[in-house]
C-alpha positions as CSV (number, residue, x, y, z in Angstrom):
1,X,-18.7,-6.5,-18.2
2,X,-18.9,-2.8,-16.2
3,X,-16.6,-0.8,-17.1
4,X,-14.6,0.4,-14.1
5,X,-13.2,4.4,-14.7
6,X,-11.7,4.4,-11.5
7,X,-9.5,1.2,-12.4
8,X,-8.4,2.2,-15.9
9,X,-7.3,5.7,-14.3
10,X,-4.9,3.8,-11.6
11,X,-3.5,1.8,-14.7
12,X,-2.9,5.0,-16.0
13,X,-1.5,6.1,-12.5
14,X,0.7,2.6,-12.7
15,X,2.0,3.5,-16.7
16,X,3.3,7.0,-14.9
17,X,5.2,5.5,-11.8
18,X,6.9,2.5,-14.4
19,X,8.2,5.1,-16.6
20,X,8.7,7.7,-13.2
21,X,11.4,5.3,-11.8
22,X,13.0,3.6,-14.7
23,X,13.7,6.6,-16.7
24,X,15.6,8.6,-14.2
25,X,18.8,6.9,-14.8
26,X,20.0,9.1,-17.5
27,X,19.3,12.3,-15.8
28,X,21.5,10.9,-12.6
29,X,24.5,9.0,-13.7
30,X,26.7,11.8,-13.7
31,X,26.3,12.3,-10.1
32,X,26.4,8.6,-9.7
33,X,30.0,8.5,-11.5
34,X,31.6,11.4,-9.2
35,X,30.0,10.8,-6.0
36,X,31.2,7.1,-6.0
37,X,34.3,7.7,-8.0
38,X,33.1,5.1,-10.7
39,X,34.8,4.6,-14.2
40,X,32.4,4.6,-17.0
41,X,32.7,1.3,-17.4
42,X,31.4,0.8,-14.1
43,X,28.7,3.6,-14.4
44,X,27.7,0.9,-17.4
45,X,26.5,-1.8,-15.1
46,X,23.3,0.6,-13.2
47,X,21.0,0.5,-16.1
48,X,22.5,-3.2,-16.8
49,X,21.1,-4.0,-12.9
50,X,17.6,-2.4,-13.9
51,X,17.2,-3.9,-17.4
52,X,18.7,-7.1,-17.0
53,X,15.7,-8.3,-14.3
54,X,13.0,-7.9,-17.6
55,X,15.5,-10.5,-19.3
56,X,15.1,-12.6,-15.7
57,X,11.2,-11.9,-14.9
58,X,9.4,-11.0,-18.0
59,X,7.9,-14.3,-18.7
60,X,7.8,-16.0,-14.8
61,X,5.7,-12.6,-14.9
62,X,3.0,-14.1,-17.4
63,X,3.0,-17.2,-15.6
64,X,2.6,-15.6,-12.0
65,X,0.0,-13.6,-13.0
66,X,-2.3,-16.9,-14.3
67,X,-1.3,-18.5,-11.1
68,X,-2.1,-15.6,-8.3
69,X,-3.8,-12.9,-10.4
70,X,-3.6,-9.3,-11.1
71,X,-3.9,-7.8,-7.4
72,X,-1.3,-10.2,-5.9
73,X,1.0,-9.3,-8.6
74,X,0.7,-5.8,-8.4
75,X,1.4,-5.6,-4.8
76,X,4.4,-7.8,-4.8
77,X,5.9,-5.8,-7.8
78,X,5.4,-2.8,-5.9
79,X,6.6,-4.2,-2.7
80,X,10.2,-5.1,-4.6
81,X,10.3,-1.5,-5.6
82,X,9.8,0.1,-2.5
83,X,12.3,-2.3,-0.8
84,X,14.7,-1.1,-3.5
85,X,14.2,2.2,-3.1
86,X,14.3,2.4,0.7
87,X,17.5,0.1,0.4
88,X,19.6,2.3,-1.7
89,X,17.8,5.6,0.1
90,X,19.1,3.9,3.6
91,X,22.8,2.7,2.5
92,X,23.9,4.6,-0.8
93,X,26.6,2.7,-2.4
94,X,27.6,1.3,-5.6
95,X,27.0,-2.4,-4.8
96,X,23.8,-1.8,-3.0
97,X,22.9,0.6,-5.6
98,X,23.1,-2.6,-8.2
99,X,20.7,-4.5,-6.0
100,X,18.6,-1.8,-5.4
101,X,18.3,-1.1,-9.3
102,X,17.6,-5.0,-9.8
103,X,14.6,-4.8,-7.3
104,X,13.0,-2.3,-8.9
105,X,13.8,-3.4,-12.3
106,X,12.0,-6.7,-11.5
107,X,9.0,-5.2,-9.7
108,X,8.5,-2.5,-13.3
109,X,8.9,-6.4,-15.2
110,X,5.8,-7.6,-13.2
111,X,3.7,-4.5,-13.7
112,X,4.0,-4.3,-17.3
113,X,2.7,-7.9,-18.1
114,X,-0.1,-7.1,-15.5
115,X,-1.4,-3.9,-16.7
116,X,-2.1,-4.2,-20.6
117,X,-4.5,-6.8,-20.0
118,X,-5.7,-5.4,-16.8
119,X,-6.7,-2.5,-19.4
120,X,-8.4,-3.8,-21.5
121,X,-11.0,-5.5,-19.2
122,X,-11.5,-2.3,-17.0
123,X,-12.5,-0.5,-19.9
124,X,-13.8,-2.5,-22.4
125,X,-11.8,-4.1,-25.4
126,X,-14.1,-1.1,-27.3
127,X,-11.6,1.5,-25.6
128,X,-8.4,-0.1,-25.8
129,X,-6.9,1.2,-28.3
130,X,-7.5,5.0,-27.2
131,X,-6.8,4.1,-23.8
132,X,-3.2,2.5,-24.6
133,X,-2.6,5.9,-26.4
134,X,-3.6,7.8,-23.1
135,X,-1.6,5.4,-21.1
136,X,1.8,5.9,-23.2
137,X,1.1,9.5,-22.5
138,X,1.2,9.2,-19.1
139,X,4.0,7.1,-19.6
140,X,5.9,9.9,-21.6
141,X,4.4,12.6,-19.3
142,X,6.4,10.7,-16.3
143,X,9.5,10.6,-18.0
144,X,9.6,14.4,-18.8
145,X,8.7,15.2,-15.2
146,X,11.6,12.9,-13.5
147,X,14.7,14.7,-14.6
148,X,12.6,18.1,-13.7
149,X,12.0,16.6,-10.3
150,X,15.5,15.8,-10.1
151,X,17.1,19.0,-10.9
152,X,14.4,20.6,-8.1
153,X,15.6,18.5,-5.4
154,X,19.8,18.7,-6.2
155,X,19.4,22.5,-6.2
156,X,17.0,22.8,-3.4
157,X,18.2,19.9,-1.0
158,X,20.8,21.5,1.8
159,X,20.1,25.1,0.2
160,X,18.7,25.9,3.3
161,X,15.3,26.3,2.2
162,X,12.5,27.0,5.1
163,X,10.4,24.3,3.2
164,X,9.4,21.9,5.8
165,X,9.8,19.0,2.6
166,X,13.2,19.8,1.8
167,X,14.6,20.4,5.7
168,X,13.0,16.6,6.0
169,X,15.3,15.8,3.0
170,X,18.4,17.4,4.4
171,X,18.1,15.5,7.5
172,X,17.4,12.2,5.1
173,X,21.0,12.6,2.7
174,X,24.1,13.6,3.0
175,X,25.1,16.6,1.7
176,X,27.7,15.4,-0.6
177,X,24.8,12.7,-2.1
178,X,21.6,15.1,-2.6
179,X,20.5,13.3,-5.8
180,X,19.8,10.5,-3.0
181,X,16.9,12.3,-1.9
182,X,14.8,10.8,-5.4
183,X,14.9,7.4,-3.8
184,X,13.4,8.4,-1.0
185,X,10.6,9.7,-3.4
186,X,10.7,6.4,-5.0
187,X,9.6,4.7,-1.9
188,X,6.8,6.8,-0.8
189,X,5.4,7.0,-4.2
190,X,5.8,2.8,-4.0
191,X,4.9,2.1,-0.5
192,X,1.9,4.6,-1.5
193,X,0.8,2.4,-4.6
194,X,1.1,-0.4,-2.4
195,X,-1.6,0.7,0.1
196,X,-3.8,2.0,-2.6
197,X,-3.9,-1.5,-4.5
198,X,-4.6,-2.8,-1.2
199,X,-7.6,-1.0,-1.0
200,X,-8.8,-1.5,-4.0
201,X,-11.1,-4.5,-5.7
202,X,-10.1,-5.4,-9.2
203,X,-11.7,-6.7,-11.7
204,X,-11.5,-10.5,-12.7
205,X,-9.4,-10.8,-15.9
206,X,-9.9,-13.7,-18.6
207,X,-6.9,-13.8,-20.7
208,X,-7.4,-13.8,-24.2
209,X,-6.1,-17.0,-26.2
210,X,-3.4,-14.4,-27.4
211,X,-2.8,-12.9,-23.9
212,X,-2.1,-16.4,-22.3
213,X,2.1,-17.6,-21.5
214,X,2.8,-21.3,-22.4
215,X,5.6,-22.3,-22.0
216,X,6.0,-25.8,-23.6
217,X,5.7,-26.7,-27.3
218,X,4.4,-23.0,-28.0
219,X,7.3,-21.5,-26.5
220,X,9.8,-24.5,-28.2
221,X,7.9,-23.6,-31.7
222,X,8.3,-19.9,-31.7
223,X,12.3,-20.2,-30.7
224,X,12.6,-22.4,-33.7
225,X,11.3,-19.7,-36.0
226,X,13.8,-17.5,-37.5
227,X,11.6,-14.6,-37.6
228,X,11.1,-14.4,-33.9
229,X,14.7,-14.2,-33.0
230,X,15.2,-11.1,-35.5
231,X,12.5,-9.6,-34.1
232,X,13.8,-10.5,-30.3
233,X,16.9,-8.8,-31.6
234,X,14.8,-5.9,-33.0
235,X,13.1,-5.1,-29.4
236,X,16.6,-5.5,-28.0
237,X,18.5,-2.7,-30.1
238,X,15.4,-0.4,-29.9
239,X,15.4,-0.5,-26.4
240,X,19.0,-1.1,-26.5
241,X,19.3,2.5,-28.1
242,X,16.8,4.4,-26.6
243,X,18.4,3.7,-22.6
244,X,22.1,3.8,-24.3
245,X,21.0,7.8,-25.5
246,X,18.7,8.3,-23.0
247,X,21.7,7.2,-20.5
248,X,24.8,8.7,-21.7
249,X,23.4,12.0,-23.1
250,X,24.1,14.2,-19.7
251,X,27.7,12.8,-19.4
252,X,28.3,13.4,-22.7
253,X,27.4,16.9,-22.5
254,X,29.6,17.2,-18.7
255,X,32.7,16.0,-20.8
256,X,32.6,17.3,-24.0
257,X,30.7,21.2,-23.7
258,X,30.8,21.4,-19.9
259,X,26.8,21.3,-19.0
260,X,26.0,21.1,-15.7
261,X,24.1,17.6,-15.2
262,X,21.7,19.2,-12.3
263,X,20.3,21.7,-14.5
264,X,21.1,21.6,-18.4
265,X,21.9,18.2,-19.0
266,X,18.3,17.3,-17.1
267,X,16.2,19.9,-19.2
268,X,17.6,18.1,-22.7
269,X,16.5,14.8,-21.4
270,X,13.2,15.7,-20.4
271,X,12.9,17.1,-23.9
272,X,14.6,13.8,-25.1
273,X,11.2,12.2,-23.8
274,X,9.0,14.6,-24.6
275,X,9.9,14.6,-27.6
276,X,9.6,10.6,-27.5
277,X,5.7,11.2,-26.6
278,X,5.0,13.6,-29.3
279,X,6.4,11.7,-31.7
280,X,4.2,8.7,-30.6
281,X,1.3,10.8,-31.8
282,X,2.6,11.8,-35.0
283,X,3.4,8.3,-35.5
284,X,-0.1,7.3,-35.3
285,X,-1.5,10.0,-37.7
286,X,1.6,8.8,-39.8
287,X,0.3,5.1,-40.0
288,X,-3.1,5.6,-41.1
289,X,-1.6,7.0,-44.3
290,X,1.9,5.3,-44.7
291,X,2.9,1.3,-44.3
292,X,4.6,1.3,-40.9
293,X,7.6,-0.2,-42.7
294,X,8.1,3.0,-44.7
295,X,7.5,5.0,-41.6
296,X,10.4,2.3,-39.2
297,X,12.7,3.3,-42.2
298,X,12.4,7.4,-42.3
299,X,12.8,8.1,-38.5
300,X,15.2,6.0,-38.6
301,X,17.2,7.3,-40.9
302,X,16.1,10.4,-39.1
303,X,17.7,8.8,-35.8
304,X,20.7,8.7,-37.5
305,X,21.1,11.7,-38.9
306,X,20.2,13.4,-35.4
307,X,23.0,11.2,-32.8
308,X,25.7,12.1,-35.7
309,X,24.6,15.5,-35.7
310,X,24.4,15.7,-31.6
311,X,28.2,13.9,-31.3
312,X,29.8,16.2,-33.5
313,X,27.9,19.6,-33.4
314,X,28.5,22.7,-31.3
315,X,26.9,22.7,-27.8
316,X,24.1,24.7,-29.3
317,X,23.1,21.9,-32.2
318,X,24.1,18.3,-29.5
319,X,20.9,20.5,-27.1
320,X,19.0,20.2,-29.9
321,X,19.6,17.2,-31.6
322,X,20.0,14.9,-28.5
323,X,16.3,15.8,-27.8
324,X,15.8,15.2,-31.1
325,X,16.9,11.4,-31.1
326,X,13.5,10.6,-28.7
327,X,11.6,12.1,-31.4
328,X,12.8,9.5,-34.2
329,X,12.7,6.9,-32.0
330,X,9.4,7.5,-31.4
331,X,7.5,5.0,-33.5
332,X,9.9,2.2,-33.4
333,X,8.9,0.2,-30.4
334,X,4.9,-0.2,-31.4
335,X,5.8,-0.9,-35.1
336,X,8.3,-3.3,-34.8
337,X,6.3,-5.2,-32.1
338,X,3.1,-5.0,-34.2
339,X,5.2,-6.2,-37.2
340,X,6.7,-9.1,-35.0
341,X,3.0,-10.0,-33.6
342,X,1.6,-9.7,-37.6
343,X,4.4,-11.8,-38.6
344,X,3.3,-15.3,-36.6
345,X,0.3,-16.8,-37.0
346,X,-0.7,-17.7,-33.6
347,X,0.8,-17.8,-30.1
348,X,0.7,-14.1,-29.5
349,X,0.5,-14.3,-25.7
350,X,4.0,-16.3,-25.6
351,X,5.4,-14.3,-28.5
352,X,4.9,-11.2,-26.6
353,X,6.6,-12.5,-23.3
354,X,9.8,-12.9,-25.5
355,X,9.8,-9.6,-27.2
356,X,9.1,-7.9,-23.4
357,X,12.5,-10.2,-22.3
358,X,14.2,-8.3,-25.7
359,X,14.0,-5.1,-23.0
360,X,17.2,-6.1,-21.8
361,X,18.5,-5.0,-24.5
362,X,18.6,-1.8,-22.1
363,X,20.8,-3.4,-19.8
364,X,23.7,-4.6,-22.8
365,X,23.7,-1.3,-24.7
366,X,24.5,1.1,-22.1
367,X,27.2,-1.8,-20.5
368,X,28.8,-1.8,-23.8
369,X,28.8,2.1,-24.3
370,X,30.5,2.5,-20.5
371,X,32.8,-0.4,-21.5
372,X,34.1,0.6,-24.9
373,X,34.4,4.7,-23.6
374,X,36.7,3.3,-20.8
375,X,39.0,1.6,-24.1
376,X,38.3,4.9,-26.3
377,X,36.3,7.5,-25.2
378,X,32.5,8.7,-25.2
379,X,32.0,10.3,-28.1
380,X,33.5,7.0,-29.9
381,X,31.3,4.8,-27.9
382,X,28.3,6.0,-28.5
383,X,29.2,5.3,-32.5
384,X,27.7,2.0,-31.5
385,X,24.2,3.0,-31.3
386,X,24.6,3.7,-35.2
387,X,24.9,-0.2,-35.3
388,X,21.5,-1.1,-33.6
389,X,19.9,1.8,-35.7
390,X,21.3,0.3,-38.4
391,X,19.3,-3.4,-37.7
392,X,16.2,-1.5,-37.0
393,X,16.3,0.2,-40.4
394,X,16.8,-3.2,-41.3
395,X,13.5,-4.8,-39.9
396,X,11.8,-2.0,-42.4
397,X,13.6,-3.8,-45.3
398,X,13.0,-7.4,-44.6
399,X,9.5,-8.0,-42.3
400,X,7.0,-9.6,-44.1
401,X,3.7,-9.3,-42.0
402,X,0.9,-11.8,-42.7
403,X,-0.9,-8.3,-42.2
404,X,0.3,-5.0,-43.0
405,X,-1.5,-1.5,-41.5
406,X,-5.1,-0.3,-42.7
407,X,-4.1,3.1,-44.5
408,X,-6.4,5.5,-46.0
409,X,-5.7,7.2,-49.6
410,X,-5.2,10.8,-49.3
411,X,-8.0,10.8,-51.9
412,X,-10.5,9.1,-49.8
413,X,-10.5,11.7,-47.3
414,X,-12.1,13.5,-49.9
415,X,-14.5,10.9,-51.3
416,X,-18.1,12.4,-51.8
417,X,-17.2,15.7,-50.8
418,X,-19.2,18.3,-52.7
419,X,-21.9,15.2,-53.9
């Protein structure tokens, strides 16, 4: 089949927007809390609104997608995330915040079952490899660029700036709610997507045997294995941890050491996932010479080491070590799913569709973080993460993959060198 460049780079495109508007959560929830007077407990239930819907849609996703194909998919998933946006942009508020987050939480569900196989026929199974590397860059580029976007527009919006941009935005939000002013972003960049994948033919995608959703006795046989729950459980904490840090890291800072959210508190968290994206390419150097279980086990013990060090240091070591959290986390998502997908023998397509529904774990963590600093406070609740750190070490202990990672011996680099 042709290879289409101009389709692989609006996947690309696609990776950036998913990780644009989910990760901005963190960044924002301190504004959220004071400008809508909201206990932490409450604050608990927005990411819980946006990662609860991949719980709801990941695997009515898979089956959509067979049914009404790529293009169709895309657009509605875009579609729900432009309502959202527009919604909450329109009437700010905490319930219609909740729907508004559930929207878009269910459109970024659709796109990520679309896009991976969409991928790989645009171009070429040859490529895919590199070009899911370049994609998780974007991915990570996205989410180092949101909190920078975020702190622009709180410190510009109603500064009374000459820009033409930021006078529209001051006639848009209300002074008091100038963080509002992203979701009005969010729906130009969606309603934008949307006409663009309009425009645009796509190729036709045959899904692999491993690519395909069943949901009968394929999806009754894999629940009945023991392995697939723990590794369910093991996308659940990862993800689980990563929104719970990625979440409660600028209020933590507000309360404890008296950052300013706007501007500090948003620089550490777009280091927290840039630091997430380098890592992901250390991580695959890492893997070519180490067995991924060795390498799950060191960062994250390194994990561990870093949150302890960020809850209890100074101001000057939590700005470093916070950051340093998305580094060790780095490598757990792709080696725990390609232990979990090396672990079964066959229904891969289905398999996957669980561990993708294991990204609620995003919505639970955070809920249970807000809930437990209402009962004792935030330094306290964020102890928990040690526990779902804690079971991902664990998968490094007891996975048994049919197939472990190709490494290469230090010495083979040098093999017939000099002969």
């Amino acid at each position: 089949m042709k290879r289409n460049p101009f389709i692989v780079f609006l996947i690309f495109v696609i990776f950036f927007v998913i990780s644009f508007l989910s990760n901005i959560l963190g960044p924002i929830i301190p504004d959220i809390v004071d400008s809508f007077d909201l206990s932490l407990g409450l604050a608990g239930f927005m990411p819980f609104a946006f990662f609860v819907s991949y719980g709801v849609m990941s695997i009515p996703s898979g089956l959509l997608v067979e049914k009404y194909r790529e293009k169709k998919v895309l657009l509605w998933a875009f579609m729900l995330a432009f309502v959202g946006a527009l919604l909450f942009a329109l009437l700010p508020g905490f319930g219609v915040a909740l729907l508004s987050l559930f929207l878009i939480g269910i459109g970024m569900a659709m796109l990520q079952v679309v896009i991976n196989p969409l991928l790989r026929v645009a171009g070429g199974e040859e490529n895919f490899a590199f070009n899911s590397v370049m994609a998780q860059l974007f991915f990570g580029a996205a989410s180092f660029l949101s909190p920078l976007l975020y702190s622009y527009l709180v410190l510009h919006v109603h500064s009374g700036s000459d820009s033409s941009l930021i006078q529209l935005f001051d006639s848009l939000v209300p002074e008091n709610l100038k963080w509002v002013s992203l979701y009005w972003v969010f729906a130009l960049i969606a309603l934008a997507m949307v006409i663009i994948i309009q425009l645009v033919r796509f190729p036709t995608v045959e899904l692999k045997a491993d690519e395909k959703m069943e949901t009968g006795l394929a999806f009754r046989e894999l629940l009945a294995d023991r392995k697939v729950l723990l590794f369910f459980l093991g996308i659940f904490t990862y993800v689980g941890t990563e929104q719970g840090i990625a979440n409660w890291t600028s209020k933590f800072l507000q309360t404890y050491h008296g950052v300013d959210p706007a501007t500090t508190g948003a620089s550490v968290l777009s280091n927290f996932w840039g630091l997430l994206t380098i890592g992901c390419l250390l991580g695959l150097v890492l893997l070519k010479f180490f067995d991924s279980r060795r390498v799950l086990l060191i960062f994250t013990a390194g994990a561990v080491v870093a949150l302890l060090a960020a809850l209890f240091g100074t101001l000057e070591i939590a700005l470093i070590a916070f950051p340093l959290t998305g580094f060790f986390a780095s490598v757990m998502w792709s080696i725990v799913v390609s232990l979990a997908l090396n672990s079964v023998p066959h229904h891969h397509g289905t398999f996957s569709g669980i561990l993708c529904s294991g990204i609620a774990g995003g919505a639970v963590v955070p809920l249970v973080v807000g809930g437990l600093a209402e009962w004792l406070d935030l330094r306290t609740a964020m102890l928990f993460m040690l526990l779902t750190l804690g079971y991902i070490f664990s998968i490094g202990i007891w996975a048994r993959p049919l197939v472990t990672n190709a490494t290469i011996r230090v010495g083979e680099l040098f093999k017939g060198k000099g002969t």
